[in-house]
C-alpha positions as CSV (number, residue, x, y, z in Angstrom):
1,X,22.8,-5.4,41.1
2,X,18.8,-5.7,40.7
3,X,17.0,-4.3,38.1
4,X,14.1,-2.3,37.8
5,X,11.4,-3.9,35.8
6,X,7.8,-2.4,35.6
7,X,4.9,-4.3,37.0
8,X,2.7,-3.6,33.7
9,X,4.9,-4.1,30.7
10,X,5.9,-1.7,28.1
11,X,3.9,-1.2,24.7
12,X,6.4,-0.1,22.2
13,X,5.3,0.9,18.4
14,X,2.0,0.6,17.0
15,X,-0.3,-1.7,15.5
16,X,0.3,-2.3,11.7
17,X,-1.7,-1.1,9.4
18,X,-0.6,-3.5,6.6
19,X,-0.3,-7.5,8.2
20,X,0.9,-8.6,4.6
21,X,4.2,-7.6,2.9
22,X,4.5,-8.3,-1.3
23,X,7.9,-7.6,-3.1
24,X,7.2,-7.2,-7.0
25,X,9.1,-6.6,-10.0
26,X,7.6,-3.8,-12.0
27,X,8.2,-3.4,-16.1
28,X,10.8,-0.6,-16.7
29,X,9.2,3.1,-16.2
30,X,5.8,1.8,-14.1
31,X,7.2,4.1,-11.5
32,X,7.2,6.7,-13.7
33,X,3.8,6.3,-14.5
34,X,2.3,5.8,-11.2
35,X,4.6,9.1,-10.0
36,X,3.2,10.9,-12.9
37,X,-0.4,9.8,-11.9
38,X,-0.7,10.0,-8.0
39,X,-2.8,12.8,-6.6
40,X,-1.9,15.4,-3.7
41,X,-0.7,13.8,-0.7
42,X,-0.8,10.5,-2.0
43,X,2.3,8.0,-2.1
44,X,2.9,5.2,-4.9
45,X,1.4,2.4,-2.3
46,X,-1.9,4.0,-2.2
47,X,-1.9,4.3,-5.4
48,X,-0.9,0.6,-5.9
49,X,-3.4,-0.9,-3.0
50,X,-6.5,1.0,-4.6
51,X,-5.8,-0.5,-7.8
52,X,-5.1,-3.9,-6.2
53,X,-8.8,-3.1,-4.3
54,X,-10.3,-2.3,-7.6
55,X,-9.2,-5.0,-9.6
56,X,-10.0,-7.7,-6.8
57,X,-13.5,-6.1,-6.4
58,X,-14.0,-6.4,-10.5
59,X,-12.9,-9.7,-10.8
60,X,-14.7,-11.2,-8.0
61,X,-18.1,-9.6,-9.8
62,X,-17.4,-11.0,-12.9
63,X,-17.0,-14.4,-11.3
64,X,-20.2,-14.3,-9.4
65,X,-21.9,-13.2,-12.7
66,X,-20.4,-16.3,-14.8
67,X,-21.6,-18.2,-12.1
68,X,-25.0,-17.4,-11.9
């Protein structure tokens, strides 16, 4: 038997969007919260990596401000 394989190979899937994966613990009824607070057509990780984005942004100010 032979077997047919293409010349140019095969691109399955696409490229990910998020390279790092973080597993948390959250305190009882965060989810609750963050379900209670997300806005139309948003899910509970773009609520999570804006504040994550927000946070980093505020604290790396603050640090270049004590340094200064």
């Amino acid at each position: 038997m032979t077997q047919n394989v293409p010349a140019i190979p095969v691109k399955r899937g696409r490229k990910k969007l998020w390279a790092e994966n973080v597993n948390l613990t959250l305190p009882e009824g965060a989810k609750a919260r963050m379900d209670s607070a997300l806005e139309e057509g948003e899910d509970r990780l773009d609520l999570i990596r804006a504040a994550i984005e927000r946070e980093l942004k505020r604290r790396e100010k603050a640090k270049k401000t004590r340094v200064e």
